[in-house]
C-alpha positions as MATLAB code, in Angstrom:
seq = 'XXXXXXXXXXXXXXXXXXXXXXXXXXXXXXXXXXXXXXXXXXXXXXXXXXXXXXXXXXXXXXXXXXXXXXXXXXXXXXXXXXXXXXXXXXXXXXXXXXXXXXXXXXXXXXXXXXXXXXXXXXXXXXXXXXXXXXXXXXXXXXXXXXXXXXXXXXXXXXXXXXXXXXXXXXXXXXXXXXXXXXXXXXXXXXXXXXXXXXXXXXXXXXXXXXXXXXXXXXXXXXXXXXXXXXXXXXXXXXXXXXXXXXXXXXXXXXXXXXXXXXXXXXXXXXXXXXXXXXXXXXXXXXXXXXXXXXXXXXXXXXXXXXXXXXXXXXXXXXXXXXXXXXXXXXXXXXXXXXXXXXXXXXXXXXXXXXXXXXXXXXXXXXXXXXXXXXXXXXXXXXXXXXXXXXXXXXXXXXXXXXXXXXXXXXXXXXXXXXXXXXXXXXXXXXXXXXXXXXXXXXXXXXXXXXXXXXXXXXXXXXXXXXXXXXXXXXXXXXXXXXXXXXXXXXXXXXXXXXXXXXXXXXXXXXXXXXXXXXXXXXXXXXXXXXXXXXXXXXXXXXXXXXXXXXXXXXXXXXXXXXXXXXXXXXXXXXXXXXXXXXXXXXXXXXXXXXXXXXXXX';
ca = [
       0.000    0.000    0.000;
       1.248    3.352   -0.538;
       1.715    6.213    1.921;
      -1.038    8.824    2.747;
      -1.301   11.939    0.505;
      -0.398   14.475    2.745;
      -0.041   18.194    1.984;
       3.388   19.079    3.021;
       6.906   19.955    1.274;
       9.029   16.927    2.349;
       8.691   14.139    5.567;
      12.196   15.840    6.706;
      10.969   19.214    6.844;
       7.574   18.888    7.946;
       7.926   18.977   11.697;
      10.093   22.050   11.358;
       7.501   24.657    9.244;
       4.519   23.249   11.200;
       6.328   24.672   14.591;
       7.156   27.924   11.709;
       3.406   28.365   10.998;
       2.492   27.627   14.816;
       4.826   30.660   15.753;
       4.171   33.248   12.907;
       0.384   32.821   13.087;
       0.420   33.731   17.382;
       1.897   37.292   18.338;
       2.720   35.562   21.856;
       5.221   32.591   20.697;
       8.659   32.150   19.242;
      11.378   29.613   18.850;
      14.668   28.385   20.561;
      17.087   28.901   17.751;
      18.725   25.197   16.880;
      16.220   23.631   18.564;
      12.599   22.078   18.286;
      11.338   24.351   21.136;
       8.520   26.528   20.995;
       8.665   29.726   23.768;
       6.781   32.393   25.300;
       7.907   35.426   24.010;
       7.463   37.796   26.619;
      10.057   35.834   29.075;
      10.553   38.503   31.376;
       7.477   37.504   32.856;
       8.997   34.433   34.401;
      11.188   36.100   36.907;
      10.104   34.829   40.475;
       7.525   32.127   38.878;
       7.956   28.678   38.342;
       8.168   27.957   34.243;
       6.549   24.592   32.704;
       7.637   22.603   30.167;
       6.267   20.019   27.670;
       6.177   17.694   24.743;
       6.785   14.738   23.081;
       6.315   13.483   19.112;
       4.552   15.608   16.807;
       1.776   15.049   14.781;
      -0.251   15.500   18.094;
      -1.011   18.811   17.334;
      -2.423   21.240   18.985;
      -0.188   19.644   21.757;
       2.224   20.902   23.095;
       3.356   24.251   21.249;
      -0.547   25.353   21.103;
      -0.328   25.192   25.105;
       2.351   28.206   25.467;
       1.378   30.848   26.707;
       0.722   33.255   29.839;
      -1.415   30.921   31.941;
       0.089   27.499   30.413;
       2.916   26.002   28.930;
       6.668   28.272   29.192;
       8.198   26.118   26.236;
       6.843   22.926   24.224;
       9.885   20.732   22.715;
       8.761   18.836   20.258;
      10.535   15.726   18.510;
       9.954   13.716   14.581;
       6.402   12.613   14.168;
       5.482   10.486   17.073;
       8.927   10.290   18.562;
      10.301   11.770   22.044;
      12.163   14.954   21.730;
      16.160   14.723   22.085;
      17.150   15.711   25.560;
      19.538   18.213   24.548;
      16.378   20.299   23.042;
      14.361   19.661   26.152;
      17.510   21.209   28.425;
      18.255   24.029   26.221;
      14.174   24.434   27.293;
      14.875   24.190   30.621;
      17.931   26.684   30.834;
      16.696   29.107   28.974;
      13.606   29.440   31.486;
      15.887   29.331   34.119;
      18.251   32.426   32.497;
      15.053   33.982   31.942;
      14.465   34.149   36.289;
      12.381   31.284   36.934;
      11.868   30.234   40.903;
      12.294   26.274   39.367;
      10.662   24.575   36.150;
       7.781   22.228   36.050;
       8.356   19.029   33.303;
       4.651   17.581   32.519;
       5.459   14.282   30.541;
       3.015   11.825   29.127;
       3.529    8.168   30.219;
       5.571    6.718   27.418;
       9.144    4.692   27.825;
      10.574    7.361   25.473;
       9.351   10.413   27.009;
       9.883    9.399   30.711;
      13.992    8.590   29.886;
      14.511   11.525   27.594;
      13.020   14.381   30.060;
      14.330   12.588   33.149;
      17.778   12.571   31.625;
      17.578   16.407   30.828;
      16.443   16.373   34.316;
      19.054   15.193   36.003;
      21.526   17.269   33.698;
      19.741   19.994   34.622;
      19.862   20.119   38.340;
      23.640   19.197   38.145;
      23.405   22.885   36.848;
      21.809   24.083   39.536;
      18.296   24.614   38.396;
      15.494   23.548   40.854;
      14.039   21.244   38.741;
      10.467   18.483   39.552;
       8.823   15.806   36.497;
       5.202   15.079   37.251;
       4.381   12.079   34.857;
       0.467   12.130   33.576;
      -0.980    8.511   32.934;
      -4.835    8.912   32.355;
      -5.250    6.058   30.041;
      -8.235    3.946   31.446;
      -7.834    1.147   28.505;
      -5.858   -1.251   30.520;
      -8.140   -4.288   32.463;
      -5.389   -5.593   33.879;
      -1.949   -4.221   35.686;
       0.838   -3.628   33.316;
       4.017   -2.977   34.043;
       4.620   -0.042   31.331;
       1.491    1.149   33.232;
      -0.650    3.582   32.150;
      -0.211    5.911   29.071;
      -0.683    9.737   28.838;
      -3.113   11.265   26.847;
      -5.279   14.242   26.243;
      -5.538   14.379   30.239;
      -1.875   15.793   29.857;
      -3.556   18.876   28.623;
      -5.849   19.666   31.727;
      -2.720   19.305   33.067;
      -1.101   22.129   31.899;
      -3.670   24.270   32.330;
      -4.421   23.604   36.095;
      -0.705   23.693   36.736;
      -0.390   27.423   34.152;
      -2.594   28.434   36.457;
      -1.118   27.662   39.423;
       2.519   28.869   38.214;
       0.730   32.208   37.110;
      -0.084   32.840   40.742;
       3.044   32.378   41.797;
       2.788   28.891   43.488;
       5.955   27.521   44.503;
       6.858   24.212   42.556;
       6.546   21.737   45.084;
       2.698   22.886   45.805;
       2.251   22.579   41.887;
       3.446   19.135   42.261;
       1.700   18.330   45.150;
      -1.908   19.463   43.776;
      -1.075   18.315   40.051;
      -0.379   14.587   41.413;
      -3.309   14.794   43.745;
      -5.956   15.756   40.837;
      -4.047   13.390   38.313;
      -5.883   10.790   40.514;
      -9.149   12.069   39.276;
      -8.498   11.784   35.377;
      -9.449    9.199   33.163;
      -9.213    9.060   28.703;
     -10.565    6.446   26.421;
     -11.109    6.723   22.507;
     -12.128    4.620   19.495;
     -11.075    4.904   16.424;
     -12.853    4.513   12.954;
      -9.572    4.562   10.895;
      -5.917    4.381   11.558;
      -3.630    7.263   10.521;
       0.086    7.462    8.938;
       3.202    9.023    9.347;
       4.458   11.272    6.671;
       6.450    8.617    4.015;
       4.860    5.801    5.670;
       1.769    3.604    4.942;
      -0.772    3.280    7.328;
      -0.402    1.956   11.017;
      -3.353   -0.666   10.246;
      -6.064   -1.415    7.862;
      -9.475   -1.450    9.138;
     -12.671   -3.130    6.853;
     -15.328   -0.177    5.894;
     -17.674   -0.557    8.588;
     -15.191   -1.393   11.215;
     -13.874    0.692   14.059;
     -11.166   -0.011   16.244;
     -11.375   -0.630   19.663;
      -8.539   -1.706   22.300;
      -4.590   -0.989   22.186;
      -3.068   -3.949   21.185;
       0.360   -4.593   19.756;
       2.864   -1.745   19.683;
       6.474   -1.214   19.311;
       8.390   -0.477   21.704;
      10.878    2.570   20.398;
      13.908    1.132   22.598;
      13.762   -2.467   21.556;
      12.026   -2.285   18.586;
       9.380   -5.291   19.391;
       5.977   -5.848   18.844;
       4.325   -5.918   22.808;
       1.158   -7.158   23.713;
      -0.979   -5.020   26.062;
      -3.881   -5.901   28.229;
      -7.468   -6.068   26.773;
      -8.134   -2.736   26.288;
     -10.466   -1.278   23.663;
      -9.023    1.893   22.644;
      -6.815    2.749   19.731;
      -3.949    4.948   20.976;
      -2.394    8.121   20.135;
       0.465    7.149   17.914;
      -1.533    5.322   15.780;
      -1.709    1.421   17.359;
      -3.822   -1.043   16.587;
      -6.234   -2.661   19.132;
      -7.423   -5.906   20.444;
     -10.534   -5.755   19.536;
     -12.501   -4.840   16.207;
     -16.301   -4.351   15.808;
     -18.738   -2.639   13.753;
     -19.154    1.146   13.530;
     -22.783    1.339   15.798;
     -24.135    4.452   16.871;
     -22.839    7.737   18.745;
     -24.775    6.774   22.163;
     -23.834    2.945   21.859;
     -20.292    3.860   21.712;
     -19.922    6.377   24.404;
     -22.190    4.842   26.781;
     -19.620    1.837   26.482;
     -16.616    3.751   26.615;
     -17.766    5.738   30.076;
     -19.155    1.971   30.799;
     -15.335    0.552   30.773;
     -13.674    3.861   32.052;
     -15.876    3.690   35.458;
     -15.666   -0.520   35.432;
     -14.662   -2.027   38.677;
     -13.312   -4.229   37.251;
     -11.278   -2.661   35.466;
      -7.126   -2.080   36.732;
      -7.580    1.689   35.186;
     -10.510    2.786   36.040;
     -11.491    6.094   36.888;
     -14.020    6.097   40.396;
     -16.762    7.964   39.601;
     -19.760    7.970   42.054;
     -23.634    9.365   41.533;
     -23.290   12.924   42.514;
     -19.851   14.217   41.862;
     -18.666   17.244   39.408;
     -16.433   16.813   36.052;
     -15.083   17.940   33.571;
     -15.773   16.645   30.082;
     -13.126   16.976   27.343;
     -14.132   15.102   23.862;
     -10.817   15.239   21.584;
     -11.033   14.781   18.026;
      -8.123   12.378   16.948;
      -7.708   14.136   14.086;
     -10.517   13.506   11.000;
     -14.069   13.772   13.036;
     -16.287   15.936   11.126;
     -17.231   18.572   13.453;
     -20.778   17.348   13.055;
     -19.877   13.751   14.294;
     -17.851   16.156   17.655;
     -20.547   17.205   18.741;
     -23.434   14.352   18.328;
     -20.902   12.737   20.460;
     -20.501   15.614   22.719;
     -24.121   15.490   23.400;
     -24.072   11.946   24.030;
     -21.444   12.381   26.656;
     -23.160   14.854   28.589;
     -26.489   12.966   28.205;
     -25.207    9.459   29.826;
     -23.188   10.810   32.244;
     -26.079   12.843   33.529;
     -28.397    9.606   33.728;
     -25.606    8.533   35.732;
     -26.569   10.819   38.407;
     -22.896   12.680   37.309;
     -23.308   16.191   37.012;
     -20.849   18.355   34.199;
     -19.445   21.180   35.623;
     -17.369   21.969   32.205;
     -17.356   21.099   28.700;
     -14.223   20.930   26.206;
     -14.961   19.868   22.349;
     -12.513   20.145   19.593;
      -8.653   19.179   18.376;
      -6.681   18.990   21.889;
      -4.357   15.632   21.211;
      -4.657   14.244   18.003;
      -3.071   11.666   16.140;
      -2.646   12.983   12.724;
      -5.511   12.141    9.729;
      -7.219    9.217   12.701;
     -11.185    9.506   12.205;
     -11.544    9.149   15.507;
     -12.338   10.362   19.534;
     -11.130   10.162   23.256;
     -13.224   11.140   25.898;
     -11.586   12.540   28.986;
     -13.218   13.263   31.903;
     -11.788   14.792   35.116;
     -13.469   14.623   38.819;
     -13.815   18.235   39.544;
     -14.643   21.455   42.859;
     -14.561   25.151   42.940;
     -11.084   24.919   43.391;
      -9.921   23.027   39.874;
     -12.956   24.818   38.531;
     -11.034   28.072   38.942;
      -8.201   27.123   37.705;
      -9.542   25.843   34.641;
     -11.468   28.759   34.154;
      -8.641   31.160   34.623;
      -7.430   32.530   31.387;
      -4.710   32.486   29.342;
      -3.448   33.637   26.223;
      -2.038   29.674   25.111;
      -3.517   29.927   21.323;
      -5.051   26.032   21.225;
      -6.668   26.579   24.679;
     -10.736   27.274   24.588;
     -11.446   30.030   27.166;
     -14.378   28.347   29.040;
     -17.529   30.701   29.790;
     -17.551   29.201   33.397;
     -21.011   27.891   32.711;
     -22.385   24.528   34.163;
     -23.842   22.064   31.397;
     -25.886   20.362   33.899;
     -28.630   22.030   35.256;
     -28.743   24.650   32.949;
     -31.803   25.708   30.702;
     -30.718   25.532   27.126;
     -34.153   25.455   25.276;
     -36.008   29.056   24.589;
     -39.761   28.662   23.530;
     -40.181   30.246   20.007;
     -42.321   33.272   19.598;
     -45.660   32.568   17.921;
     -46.414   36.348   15.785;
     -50.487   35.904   14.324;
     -50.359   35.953   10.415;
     -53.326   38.186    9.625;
     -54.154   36.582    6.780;
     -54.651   33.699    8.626;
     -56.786   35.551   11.305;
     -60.578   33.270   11.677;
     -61.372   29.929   10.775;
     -61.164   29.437    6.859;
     -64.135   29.363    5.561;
     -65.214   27.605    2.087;
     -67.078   29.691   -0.794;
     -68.255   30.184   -4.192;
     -64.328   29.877   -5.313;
     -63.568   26.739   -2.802;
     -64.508   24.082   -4.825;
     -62.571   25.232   -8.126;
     -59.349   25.607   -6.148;
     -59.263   22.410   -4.789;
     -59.867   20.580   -8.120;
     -56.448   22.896   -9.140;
     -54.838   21.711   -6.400;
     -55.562   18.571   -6.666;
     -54.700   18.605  -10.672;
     -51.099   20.610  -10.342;
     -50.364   17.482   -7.083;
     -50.828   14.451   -9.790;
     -49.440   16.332  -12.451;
     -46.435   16.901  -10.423;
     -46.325   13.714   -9.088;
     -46.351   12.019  -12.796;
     -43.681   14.074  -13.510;
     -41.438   13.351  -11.087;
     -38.793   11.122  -12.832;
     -38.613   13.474  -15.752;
     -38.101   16.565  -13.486;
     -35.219   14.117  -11.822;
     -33.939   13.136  -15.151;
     -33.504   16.745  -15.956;
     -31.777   17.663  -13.164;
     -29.180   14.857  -12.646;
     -27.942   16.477  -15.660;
     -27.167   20.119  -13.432;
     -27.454   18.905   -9.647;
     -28.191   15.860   -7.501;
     -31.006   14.632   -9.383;
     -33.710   15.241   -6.824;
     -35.987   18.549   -8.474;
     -39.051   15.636   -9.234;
     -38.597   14.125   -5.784;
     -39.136   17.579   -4.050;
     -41.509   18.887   -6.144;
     -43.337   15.068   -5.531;
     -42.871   15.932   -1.582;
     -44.598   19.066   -1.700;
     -47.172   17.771   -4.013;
     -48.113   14.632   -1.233;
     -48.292   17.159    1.772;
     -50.741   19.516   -0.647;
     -52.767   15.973   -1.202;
     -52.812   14.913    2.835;
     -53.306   18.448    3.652;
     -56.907   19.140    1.372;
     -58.105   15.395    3.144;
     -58.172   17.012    6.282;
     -58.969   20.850    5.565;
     -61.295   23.124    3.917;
     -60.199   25.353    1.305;
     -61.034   28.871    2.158;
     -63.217   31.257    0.410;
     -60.220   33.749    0.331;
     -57.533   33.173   -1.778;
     -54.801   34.493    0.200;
     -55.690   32.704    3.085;
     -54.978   29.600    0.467;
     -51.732   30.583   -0.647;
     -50.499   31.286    3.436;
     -51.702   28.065    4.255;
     -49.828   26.714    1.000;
     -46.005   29.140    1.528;
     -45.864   27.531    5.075;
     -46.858   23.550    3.586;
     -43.940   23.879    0.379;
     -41.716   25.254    3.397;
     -42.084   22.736    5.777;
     -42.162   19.980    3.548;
     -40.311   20.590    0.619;
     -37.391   22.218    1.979;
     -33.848   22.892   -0.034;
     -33.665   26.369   -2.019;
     -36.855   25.252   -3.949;
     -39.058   25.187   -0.966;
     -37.894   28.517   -0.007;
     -38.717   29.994   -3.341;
     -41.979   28.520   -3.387;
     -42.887   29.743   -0.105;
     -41.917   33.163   -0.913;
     -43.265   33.479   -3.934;
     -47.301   32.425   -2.368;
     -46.396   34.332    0.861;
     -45.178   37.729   -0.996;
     -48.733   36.643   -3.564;
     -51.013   35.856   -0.587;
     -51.051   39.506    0.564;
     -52.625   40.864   -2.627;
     -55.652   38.243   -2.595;
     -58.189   39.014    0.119;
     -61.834   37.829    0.818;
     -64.344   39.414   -1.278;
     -64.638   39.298   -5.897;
     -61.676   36.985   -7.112;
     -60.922   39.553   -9.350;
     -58.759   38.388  -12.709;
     -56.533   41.738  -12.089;
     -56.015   40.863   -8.396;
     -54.452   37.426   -9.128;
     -52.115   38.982  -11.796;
     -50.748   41.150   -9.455;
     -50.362   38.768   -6.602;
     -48.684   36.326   -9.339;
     -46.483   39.438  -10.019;
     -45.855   40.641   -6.684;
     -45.273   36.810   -6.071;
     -42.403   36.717   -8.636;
     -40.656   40.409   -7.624;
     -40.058   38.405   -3.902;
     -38.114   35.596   -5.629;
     -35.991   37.532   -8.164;
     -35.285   40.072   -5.199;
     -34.072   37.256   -2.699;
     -33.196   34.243   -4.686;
     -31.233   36.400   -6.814;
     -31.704   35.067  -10.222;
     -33.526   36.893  -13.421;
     -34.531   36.204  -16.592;
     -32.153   34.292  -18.579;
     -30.320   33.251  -15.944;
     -31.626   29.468  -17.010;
     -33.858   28.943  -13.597;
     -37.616   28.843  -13.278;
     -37.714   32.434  -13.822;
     -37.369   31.864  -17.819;
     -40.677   30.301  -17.348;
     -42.562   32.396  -14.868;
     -41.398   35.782  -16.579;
     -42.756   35.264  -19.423;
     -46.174   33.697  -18.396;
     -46.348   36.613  -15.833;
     -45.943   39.299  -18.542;
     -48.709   37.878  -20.167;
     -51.029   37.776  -17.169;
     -50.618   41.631  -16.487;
     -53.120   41.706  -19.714;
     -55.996   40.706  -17.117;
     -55.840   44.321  -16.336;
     -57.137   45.230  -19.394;
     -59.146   42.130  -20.392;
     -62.990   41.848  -20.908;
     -64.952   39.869  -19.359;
     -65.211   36.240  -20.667;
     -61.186   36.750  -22.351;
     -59.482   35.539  -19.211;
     -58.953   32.270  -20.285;
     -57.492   33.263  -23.291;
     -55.011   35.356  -21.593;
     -54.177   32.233  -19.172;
     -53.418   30.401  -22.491;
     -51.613   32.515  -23.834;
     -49.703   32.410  -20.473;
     -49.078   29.192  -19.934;
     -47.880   28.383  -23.646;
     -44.929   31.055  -23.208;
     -44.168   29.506  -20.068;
     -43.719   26.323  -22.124;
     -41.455   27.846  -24.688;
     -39.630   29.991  -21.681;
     -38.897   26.457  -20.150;
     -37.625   24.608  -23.424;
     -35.312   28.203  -24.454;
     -33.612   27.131  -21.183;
     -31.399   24.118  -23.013;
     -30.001   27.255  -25.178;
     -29.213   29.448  -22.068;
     -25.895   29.438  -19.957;
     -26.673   29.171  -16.224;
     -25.653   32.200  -14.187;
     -27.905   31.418  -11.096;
     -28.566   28.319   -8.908;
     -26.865   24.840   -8.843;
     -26.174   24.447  -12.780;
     -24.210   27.794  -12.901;
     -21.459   25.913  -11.642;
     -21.817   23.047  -14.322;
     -19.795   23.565  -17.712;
     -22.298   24.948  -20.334;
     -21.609   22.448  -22.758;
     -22.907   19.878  -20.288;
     -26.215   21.763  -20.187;
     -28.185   20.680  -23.275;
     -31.473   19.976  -21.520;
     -34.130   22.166  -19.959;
     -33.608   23.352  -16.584;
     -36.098   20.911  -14.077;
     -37.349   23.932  -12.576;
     -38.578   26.164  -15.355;
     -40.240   22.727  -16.550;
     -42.063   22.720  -13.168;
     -43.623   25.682  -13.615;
     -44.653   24.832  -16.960;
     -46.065   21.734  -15.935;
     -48.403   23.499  -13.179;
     -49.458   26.250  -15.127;
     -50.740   23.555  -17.728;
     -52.334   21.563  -15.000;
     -53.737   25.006  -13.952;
     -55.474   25.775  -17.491;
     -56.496   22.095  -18.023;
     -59.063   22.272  -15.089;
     -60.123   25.971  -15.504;
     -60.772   24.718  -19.396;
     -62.918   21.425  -18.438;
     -64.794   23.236  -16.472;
     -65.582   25.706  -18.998;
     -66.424   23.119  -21.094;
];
């Protein structure tokens, strides 16, 4: 298999203008010259405070270099695509925070072999230099069933991390309280994530193949970057940061399924990992996208987090949705969730100026109203109960005419349109035309006109949908206002039908020979305005006349090139049939005459 398409210059240089972009897009950031470490730029105000560092492999991003900032990180080092950072990089960190007047430096380091030896050794070389130096090691992975010695990994709980202990350094905490509180909430965070496909490093294929349909659950085998052999981990279904397989492979099933089994296994007692979470307490809620989650997919999942956990009895003091940790291209999420008080809940909420972080409102999800009644405003039109009269019975046979004519036409109208769209124009037009048919069952038509067209505007609307409902619906609300109870006037329904038209041309923004419905309606309108001036006994004539320029209007469209709607983005030589929706007008205008001449007749 080959590697991944990804949009970068080169594998080698990749790591190097991602931190580049990361520090020319943020006023508040720059880099360690020589090195792979990402600063605060305003140093000076160390002096006195305790500084923090982080990091670990790329391709995690936001983490770590999206965490600096006042209120966060001091410096991020960052190494190759999912490898530890050198130690030489991570003391140059460390010593430059110290020249800059740091009280002592903070190292927050994720639970991997790699990680733990390369920042301990730059450590130790640091304090042989005099700098008052402390390592807290994060390990919120709640995959593992069973104890393992490599224990548990770090994961997006690293990032709560540094923002409880930014906050803590910001005022002015010395760096053995850090420490202390740090390790003592550490206890309190738990991460678990699924994945529905793995991800690659740049030059490389991918980490593993999953089957469409499949997603990934459980760690599995990984190597191990010291020996270089494939180790087996506990049964654990998650799929982990750096792009390992897991144990255990299912079908994709839905949002609720799989988050009510994730916080199911997280909270296990059985499980070695688990995270102790009791009816009544406070967290915090962070669901990271791995990477290739459609934002859509965040936050269905988001809302099935907060839903279970609540019929838990658990209430959610905080909410955190987005990129935090990721693991390159992985279509995939990790829930982290983090026993909370007023105490971590100010710390979290403090702000900072870290560019990845998401200022929090301070706002509790649970318990908090977050549906507003709509406002009901009375359509006059509307105003009464509809009442049927001399007109009543000739508008429903239209009705029911233009519904079967549109319904026989609906794989034409779709035929037409696969050829400039999605193929759907008969299928809506169909929709629209079943409610009409359901809705005259169960209603009277009203004496007044306009009270028919409202009724109609807010039917198409509801039921039809897309940008073809909409124009509908304008078109009979804007016409509805110029047809009130009393003579149904010829001249009155020519000016509705125009006033009708003005409302779509003004909003839809389309006009005659633009190749949309217009090219139909215009014309067929032009010809009504001669009710004005029509005797009595020549309106059908004039209606006609109408609806036979309507028809040519709709077949000029194959010779027109598209400047409005869907097919104005279609190559014109691809457009040698009618447009769908000038044909729908056509075909309703006919079904409009054909009743209005039968019963002449």
């Amino acid at each position: 298999m080959e590697p991944q398409k990804k949009l970068i210059n080169s594998v080698e240089d990749c790591v190097d203008e991602a931190l580049c972009g990361l520090v020319r897009s943020s006023g508040c950031l720059s880099l360690l010259k020589g090195h792979r470490v990402v600063l605060r730029s305003d140093l000076d105000q160390l002096r006195g405070k305790v500084a923090l560092v982080s990091g670990g492999g790329s391709g995690h991003e936001p983490a770590h270099g999206g965490y600096v900032g006042a209120g966060m990180l001091s410096a991020a080092v960052a190494g190759a695509v999912f490898a530890s950072p050198p130690p030489a990089s991570i003391l140059a960190a460390i010593l430059c925070l110290h020249n800059a007047g740091a009280s002592g430096v903070l190292l927050i380091v994720k639970n991997y072999t790699g990680d733990r030896l390369n920042f301990g050794l730059a450590a130790e070389q640091a304090r042989n230099r005099g700098v008052d130096v402390d390592m807290v090691v994060v390990a919120d992975d709640c995959a593992f069933t069973c104890p393992s010695k490599a224990g548990r990994r770090g994961l997006c709980g690293t990032v709560l991390i540094h923002k409880l202990a930014g906050a803590l350094a910001d005022q002015a905490c010395p760096l053995v309280e850090i420490v202390n509180r740090v390790t003592a909430i550490l206890q309190g965070i738990g991460t678990l994530g699924v994945s529905l496909s793995p991800c690659s490093v740049p030059g490389c294929r991918p980490s593993f193949q999953l089957s469409p349909g499949d997603m990934e659950l459980g760690l599995g085998k990984h190597e191990d970057k010291y020996t270089g052999k494939l180790t087996d981990s506990e049964c654990t279904p998650f799929a982990g940061i750096h792009g390992e397989p897991g144990v255990k492979r299912s079908k994709v099933t839905s949002a609720d399924e799989v988050v009510s089994t994730m916080i199911d296994h997280m909270t296990s007692s059985e499980s070695h990992s688990r995270l102790d979470l009791n009816k009544g307490d406070e967290v915090v809620v962070c669901v990271n996208n791995l990477g290739a989650l459609s934002r859509l997919e965040m936050a269905v999942v988001t809302r099935a987090a907060i839903i279970c956990l609540e019929n838990q009895g658990i209430m959610v003091a905080r909410v955190m949705s987005g990129s935090f940790m990721t693991s390159l291209e992985m279509a995939g999420m990790s829930l982290t969730l983090m026993k909370t008080n007023p105490n971590i809940l100010q710390l979290l909420d403090a702000k900072t100026g870290a560019p990845a972080w998401p200022n929090l409102n301070g706002v509790y999800a649970s318990g908090r109203n977050y549906i507003t009644e709509p406002t009901t405003v009375p359509v006059k039109v509307l105003e009464g109960t509809p009442v049927e009269g001399p007109y009543s019975t000739t508008m429903r046979m239209v009705l029911e005419r233009v519904c079967s004519t549109l319904m026989d036409y609906k794989e034409e109208l779709n035929a037409l349109d696969r050829a400039c769209g999605d193929g759907d124009c008969g299928s809506t037009h169909a929709q629209a035309a079943k409610a009409i048919q359901v809705w005259l069952q169960s209603h009277q038509v009203p004496s007044c006109p306009g009270q028919l067209l409202s009724a109609l505007a807010g039917l198409v609307q509801e039921k039809m949908g897309g940008s073809s409902g909409a124009l509908y619906s304008l078109f009979l609300t804007a016409a509805s206002r110029h047809l009130t109870e009393g003579p149904n006037q010829p001249a009155a329904w020519a000016g509705a039908m125009h006033a009708g038209m003005q409302a779509m041309r003004r909003y839809g923004g389309a006009d005659l020979g633009d190749r949309t419905m217009l090219d139909a309606l215009y014309p067929a309108i032009d010809e009504l305005t001669k009710l004005n001036a029509t005797p009595p006994g020549g309106e059908l004539a004039v209606l006609k006349a109408a609806t036979q320029r309507a028809v040519l209007g709709a077949e000029s469209t194959r010779n027109l090139t598209a400047k409005a709607g869907r097919a104005s983005y279609i190559a014109s030589k691809r457009l040698t049939l009618p447009d769908p929706g000038a044909k729908a007008v056509a075909a309703i205008l006919s079904a409009i005459l054909e009743v209005l001449e039968e019963k002449q007749g």
